[in-house]
TORKOL-4160 file (C-alpha; in steps of 0.2 Angstrom, whole numbers, padded with zeros to 4 digits, m for minus):
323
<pt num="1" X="1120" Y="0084" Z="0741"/>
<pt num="2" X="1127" Y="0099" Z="0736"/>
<pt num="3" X="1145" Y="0093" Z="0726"/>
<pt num="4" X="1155" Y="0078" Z="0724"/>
<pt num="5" X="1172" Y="0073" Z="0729"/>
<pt num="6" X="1178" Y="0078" Z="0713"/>
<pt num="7" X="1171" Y="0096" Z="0712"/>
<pt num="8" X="1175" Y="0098" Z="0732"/>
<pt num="9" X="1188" Y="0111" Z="0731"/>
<pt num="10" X="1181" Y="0121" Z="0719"/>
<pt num="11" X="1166" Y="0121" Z="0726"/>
<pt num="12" X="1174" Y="0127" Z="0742"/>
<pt num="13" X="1185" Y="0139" Z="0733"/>
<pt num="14" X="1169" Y="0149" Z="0728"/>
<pt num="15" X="1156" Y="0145" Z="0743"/>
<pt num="16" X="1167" Y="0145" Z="0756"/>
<pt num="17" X="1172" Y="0163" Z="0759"/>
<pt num="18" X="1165" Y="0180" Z="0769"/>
<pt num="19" X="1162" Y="0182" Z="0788"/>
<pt num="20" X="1157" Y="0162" Z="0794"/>
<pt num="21" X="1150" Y="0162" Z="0813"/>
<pt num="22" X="1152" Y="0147" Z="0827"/>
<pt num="23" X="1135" Y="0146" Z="0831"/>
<pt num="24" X="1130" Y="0145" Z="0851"/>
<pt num="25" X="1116" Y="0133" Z="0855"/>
<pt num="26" X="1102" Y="0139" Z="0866"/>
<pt num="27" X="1093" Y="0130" Z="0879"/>
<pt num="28" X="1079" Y="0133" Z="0887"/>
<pt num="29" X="1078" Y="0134" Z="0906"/>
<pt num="30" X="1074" Y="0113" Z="0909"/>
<pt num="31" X="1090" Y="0112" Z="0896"/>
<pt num="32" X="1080" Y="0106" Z="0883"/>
<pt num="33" X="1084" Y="0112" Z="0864"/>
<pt num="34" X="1077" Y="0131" Z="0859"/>
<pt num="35" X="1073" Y="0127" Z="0843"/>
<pt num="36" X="1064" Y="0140" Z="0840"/>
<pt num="37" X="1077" Y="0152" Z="0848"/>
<pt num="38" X="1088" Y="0145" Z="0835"/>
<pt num="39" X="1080" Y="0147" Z="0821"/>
<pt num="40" X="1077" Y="0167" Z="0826"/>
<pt num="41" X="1097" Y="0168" Z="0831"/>
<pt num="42" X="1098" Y="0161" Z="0812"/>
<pt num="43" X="1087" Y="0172" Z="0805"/>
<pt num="44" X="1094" Y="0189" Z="0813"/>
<pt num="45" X="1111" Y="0184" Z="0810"/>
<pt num="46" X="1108" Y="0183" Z="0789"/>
<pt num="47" X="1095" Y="0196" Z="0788"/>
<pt num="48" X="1101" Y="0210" Z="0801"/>
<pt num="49" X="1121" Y="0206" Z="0799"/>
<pt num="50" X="1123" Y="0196" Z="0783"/>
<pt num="51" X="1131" Y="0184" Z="0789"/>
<pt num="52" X="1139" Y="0173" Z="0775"/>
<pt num="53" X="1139" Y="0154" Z="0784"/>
<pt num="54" X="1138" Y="0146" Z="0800"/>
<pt num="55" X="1146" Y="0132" Z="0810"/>
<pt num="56" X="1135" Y="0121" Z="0818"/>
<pt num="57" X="1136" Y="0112" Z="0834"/>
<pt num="58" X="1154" Y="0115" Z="0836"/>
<pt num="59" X="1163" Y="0116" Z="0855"/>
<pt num="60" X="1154" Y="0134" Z="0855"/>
<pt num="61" X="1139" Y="0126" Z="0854"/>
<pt num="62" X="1143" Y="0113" Z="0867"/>
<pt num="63" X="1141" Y="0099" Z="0856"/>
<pt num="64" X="1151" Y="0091" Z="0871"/>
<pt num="65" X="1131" Y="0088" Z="0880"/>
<pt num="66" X="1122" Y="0084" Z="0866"/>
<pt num="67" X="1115" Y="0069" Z="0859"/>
<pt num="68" X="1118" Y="0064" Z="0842"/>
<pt num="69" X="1101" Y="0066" Z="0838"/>
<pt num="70" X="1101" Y="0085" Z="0846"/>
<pt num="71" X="1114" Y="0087" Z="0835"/>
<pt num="72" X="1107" Y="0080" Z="0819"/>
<pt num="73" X="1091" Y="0090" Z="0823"/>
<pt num="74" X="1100" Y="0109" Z="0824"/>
<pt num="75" X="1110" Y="0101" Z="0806"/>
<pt num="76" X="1093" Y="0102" Z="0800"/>
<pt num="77" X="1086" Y="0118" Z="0807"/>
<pt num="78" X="1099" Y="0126" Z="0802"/>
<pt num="79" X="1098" Y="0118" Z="0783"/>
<pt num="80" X="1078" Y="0124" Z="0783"/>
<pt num="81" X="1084" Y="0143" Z="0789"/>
<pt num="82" X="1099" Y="0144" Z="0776"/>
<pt num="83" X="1093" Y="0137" Z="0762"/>
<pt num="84" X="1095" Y="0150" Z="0748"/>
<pt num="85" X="1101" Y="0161" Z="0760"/>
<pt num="86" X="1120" Y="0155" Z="0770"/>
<pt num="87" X="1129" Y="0143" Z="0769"/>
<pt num="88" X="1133" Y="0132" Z="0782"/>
<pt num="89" X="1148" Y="0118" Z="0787"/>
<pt num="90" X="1143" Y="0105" Z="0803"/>
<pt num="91" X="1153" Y="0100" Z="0817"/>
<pt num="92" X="1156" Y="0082" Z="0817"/>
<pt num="93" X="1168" Y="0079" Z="0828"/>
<pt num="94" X="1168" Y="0064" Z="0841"/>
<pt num="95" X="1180" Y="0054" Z="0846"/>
<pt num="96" X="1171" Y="0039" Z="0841"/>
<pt num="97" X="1174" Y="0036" Z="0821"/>
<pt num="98" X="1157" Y="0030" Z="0818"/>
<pt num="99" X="1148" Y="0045" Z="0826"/>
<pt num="100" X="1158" Y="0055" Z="0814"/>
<pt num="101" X="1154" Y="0047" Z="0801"/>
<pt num="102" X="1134" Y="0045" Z="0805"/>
<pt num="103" X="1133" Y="0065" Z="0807"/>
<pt num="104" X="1143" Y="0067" Z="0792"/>
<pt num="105" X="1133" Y="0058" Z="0780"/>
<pt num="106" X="1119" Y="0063" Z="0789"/>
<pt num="107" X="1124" Y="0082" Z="0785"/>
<pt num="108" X="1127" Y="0077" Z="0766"/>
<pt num="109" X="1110" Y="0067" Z="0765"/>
<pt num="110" X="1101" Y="0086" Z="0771"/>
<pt num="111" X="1110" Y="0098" Z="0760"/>
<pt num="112" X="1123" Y="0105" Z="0772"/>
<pt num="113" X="1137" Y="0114" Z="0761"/>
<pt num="114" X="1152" Y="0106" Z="0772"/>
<pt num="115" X="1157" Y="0096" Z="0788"/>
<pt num="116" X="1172" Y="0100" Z="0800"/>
<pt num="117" X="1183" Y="0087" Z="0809"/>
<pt num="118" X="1191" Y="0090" Z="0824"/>
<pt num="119" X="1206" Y="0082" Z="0824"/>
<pt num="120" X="1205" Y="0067" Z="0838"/>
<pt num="121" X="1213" Y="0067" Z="0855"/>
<pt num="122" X="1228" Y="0054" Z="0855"/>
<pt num="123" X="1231" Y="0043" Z="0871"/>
<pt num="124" X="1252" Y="0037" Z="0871"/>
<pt num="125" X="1251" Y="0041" Z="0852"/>
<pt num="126" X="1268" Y="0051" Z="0848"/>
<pt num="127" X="1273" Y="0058" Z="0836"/>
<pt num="128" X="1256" Y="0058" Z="0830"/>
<pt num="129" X="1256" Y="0062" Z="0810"/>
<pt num="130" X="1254" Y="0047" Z="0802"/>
<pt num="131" X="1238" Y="0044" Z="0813"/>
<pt num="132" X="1228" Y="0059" Z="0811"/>
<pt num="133" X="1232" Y="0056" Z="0792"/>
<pt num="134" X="1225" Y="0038" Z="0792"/>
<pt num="135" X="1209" Y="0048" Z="0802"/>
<pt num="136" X="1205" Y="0060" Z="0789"/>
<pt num="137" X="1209" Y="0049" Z="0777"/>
<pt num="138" X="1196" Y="0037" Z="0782"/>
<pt num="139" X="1183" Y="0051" Z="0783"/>
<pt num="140" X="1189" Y="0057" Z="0768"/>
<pt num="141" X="1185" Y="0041" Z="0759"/>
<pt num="142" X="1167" Y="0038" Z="0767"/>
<pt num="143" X="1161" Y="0054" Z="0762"/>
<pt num="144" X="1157" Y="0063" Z="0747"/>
<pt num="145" X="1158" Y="0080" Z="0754"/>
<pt num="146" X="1171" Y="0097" Z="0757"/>
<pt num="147" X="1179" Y="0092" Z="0774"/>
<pt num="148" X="1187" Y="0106" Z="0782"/>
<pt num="149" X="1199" Y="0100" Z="0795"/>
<pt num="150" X="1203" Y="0107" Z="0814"/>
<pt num="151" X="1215" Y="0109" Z="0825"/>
<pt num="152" X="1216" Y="0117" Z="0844"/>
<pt num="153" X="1227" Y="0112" Z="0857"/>
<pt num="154" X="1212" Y="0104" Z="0866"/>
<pt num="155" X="1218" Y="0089" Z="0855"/>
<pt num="156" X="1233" Y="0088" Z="0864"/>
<pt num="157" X="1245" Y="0092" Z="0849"/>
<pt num="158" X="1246" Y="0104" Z="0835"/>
<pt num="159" X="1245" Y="0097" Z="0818"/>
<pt num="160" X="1262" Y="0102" Z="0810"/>
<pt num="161" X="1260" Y="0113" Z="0793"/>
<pt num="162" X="1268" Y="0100" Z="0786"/>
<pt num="163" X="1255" Y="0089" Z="0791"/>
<pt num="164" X="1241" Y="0099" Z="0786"/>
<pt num="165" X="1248" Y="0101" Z="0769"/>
<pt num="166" X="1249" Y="0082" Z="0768"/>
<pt num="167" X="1231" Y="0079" Z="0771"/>
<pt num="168" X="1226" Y="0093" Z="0761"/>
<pt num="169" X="1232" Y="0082" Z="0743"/>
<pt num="170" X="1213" Y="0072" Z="0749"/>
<pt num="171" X="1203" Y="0078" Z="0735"/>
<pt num="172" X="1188" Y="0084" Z="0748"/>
<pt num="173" X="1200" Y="0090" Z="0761"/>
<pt num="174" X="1196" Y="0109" Z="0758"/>
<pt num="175" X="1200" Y="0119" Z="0771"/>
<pt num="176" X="1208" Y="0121" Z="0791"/>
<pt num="177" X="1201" Y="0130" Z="0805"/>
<pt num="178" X="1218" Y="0132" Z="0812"/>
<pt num="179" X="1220" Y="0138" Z="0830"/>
<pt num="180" X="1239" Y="0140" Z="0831"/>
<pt num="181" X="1252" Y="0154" Z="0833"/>
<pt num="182" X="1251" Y="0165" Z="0817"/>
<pt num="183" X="1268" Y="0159" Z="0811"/>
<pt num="184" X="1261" Y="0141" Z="0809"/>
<pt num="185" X="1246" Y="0148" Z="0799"/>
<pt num="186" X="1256" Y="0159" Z="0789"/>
<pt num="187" X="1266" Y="0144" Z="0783"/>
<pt num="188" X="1254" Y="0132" Z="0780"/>
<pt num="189" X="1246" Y="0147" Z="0767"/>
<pt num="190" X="1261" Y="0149" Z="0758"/>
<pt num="191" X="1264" Y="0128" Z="0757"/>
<pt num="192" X="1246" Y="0123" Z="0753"/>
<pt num="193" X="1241" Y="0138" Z="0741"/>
<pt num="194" X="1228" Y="0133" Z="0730"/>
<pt num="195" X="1225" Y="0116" Z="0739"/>
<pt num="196" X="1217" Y="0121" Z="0756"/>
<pt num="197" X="1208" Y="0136" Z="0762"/>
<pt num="198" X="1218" Y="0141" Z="0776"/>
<pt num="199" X="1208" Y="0152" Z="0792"/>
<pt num="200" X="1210" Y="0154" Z="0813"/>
<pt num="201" X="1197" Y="0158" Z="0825"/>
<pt num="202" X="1204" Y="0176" Z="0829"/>
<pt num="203" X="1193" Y="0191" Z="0823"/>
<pt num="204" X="1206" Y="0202" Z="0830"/>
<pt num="205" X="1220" Y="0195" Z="0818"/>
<pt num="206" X="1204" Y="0193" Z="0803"/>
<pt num="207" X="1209" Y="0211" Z="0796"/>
<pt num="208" X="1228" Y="0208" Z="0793"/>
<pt num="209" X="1226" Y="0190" Z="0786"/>
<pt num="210" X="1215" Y="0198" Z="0773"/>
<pt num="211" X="1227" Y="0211" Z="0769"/>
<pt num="212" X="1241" Y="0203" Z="0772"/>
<pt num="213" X="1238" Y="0183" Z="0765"/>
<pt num="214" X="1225" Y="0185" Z="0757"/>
<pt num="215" X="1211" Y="0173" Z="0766"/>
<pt num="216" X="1195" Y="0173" Z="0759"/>
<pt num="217" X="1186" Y="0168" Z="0773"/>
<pt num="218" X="1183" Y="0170" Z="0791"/>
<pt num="219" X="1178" Y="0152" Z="0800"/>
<pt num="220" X="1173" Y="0154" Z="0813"/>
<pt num="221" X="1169" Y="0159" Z="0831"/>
<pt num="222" X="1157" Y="0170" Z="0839"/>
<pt num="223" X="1162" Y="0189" Z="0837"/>
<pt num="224" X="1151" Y="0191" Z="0821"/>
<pt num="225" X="1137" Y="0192" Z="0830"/>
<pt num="226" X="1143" Y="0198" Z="0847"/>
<pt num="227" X="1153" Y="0214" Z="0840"/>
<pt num="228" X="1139" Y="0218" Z="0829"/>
<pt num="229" X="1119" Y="0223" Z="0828"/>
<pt num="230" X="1107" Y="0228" Z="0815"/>
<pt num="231" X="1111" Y="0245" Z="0816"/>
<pt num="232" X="1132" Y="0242" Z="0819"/>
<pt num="233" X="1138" Y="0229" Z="0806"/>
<pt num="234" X="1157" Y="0235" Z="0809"/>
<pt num="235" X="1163" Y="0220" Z="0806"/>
<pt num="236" X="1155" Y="0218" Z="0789"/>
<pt num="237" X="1160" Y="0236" Z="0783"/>
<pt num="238" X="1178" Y="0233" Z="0786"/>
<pt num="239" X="1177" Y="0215" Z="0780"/>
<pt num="240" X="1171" Y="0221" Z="0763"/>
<pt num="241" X="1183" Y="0235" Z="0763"/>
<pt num="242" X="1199" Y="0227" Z="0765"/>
<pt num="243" X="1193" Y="0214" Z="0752"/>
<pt num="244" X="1192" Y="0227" Z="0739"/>
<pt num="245" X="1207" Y="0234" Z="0746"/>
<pt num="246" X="1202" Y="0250" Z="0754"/>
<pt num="247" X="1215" Y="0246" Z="0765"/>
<pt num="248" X="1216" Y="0261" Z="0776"/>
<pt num="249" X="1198" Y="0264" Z="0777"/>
<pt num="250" X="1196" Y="0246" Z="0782"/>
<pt num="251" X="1211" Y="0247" Z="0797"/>
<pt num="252" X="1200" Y="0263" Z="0805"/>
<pt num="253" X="1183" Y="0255" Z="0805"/>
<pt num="254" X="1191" Y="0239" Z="0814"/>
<pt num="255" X="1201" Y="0249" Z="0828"/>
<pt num="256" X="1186" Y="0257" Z="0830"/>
<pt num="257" X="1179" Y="0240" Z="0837"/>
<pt num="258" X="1192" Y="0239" Z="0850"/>
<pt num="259" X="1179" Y="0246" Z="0864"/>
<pt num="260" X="1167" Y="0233" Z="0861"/>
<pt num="261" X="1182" Y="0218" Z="0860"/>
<pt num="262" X="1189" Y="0226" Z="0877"/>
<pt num="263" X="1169" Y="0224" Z="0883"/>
<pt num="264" X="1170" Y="0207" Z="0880"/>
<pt num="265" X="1185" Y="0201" Z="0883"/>
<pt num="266" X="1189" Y="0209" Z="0898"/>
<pt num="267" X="1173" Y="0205" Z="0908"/>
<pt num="268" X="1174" Y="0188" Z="0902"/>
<pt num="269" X="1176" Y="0177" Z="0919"/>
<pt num="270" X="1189" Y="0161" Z="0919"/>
<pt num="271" X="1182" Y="0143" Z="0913"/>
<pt num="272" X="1162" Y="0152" Z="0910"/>
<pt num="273" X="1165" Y="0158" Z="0889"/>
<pt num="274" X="1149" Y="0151" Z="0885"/>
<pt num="275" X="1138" Y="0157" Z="0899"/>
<pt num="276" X="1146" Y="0173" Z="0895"/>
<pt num="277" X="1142" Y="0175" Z="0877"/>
<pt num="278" X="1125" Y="0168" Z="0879"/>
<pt num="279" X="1120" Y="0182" Z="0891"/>
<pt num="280" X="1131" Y="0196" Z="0879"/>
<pt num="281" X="1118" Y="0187" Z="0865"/>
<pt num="282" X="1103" Y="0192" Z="0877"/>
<pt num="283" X="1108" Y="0208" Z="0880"/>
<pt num="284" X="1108" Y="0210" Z="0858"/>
<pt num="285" X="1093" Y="0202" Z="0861"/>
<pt num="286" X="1095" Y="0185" Z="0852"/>
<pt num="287" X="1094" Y="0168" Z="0861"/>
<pt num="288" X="1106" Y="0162" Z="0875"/>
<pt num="289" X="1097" Y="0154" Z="0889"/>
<pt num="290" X="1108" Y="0141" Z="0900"/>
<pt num="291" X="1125" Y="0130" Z="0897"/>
<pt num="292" X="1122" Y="0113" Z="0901"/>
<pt num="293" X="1132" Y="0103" Z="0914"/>
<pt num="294" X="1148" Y="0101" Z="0915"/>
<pt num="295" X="1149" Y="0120" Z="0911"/>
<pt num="296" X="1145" Y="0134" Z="0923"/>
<pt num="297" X="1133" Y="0148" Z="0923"/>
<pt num="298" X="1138" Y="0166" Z="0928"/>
<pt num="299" X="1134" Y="0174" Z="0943"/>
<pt num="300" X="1122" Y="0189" Z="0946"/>
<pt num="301" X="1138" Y="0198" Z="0949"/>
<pt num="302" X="1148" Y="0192" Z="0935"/>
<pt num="303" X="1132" Y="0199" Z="0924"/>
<pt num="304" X="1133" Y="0215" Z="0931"/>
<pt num="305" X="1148" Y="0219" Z="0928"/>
<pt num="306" X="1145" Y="0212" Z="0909"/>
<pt num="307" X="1130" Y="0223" Z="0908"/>
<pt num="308" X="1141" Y="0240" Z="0916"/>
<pt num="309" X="1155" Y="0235" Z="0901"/>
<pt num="310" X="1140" Y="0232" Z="0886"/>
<pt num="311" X="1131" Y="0248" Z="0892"/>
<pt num="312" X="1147" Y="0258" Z="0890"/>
<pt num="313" X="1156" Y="0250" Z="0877"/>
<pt num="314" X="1149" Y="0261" Z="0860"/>
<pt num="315" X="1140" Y="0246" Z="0849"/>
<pt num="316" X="1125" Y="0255" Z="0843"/>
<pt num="317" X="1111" Y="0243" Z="0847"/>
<pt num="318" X="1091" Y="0243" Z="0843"/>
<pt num="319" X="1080" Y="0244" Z="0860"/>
<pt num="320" X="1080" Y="0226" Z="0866"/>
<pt num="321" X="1073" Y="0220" Z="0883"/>
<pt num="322" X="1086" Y="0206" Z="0891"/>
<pt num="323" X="1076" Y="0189" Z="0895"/>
């Protein structure tokens, strides 16, 4: 156990900051867990693009497929990889209470830094605040770790600010991934302060909510790994920069990424996101492998014109060989 309930939001004030990625899960072709493809995704991502921390198991990694004990098993693996090295903050969202609760003392048991819960989907619950509040206070109270909330209109509903801000008086409530329009996020910055670590998905929004609020950490999705290599760490050199506010220097070295995020984005087929960033992590060279039913794999189409757009796109990457 890394802190108490007590020390939560201090620890998280100082732990929980820098570049943090959404970790994809790989599989292998029978859809079985790449454990060691994992750990080498892991072990590129801190040693080639120091990467700071690293959601586990989240909805990028399709946690949706997995059994608990899949699940427990990459908190682990990823434990063993960072120690000393990362930080990292597991997924333990479920609609089921119980399951969150199981992987959340689970996580505190091995040594993870922090867990994230999603906030639940609501069946004929409206308005739904005081709810969600009696959720995370529940979860709150059974465990003696920094719980950053979550909400995505995958919920169904948008925690309010208000609400947010609200839960965020729960001494181990320490931070909000919040996937919302930026005037929600904005807001609940200036109402929480020093009481909850406020940060969104969106690495094209990352460079002006340092500059411009102030956040300290990015958390989380995938571009931290897919817009950069070991020889192009763009996204860390403008990071860095605009934290030490070498403002200017930092806006030029991030509009120079727009090739790559057009790359990506735009060769991106409707409802396959994961299949499509597993196969931009093969091209890098890391491990993607398969999605796992219900989700769809690209087609050998879909991959070529991927492939055309990476080619062109101007990340400097090492030779790799695609599996």
């Amino acid at each position: 156990m890394k802190h108490r309930t007590a020390d939560a939001k201090d620890f998280a004030r100082e732990h929980l900051r820098g570049i943090w990625a959404a970790a994809l899960t790989p599989f292998g072709q029978d859809l079985s867990l790449d454990e060691a493809g994992f750990r080498h995704n892991l072990r590129h991502w801190i040693d080639d693009l120091a990467i700071d921390g690293f959601f586990v198991s989240g909805k990028q990694g399709e946690f949706f497929s997995m059994s608990v004990e899949e699940r427990k098993r990459t908190f682990e693996i990823a434990v063993e990889e960072t120690k000393g090295r990362a930080r990292t903050i597991m997924s333990c969202s479920d609609q089921n209470l119980d399951t969150v609760l199981d992987l959340g003392r689970h996580a505190q048991a091995i040594g993870a830094d922090f867990v994230v819960v999603h906030a639940p989907v609501l069946h004929f619950v409206n308005p739904p605040d005081d709810t969600v509040y009696e959720y995370y206070r529940r979860i709150s109270e059974a465990l003696d770790i920094g719980i950053a909330m979550w909400s995505h209109p995958d919920s169904g509903y948008l925690m309010s600010p208000e609400l947010c801000a609200r839960i965020a008086e729960l001494p181990n409530i320490v931070a909000i991934k919040y996937s919302v329009p930026r005037e929600q996020y904005v807001r609940l910055t200036h109402l929480a302060g020093d009481k909850l670590i406020v940060s969104t998905a969106s690495e094209e929004e990352w460079f002006d909510n340092i500059v411009e609020l102030g956040w300290q950490v990015y958390l989380c999705s995938s571009p931290p790994y897919l817009l950069q290599t070991k020889l192009d760490r763009r996204m860390r050199e403008y990071t860095d920069l605009a934290m030490r506010g070498e403002v200017e220097k930092a806006r030029a070295v991030r509009d120079s990424l727009d090739p790559v995020r057009r790359a990506l984005r735009d060769t991106r087929p409707g409802g396959k996101a994961h299949a499509h960033q597993k196969y931009w992590q093969e091209l890098l060279g890391q491990a993607g492998g398969p999605v796992r039913p219900p989700l769809l794999g690209l087609t050998e189409a879909e991959k070529g014109r991927t492939r055309a757009a990476f080619d062109q796109c101007g990340l400097r990457v090492p030779e790799v060989t695609p599996s």
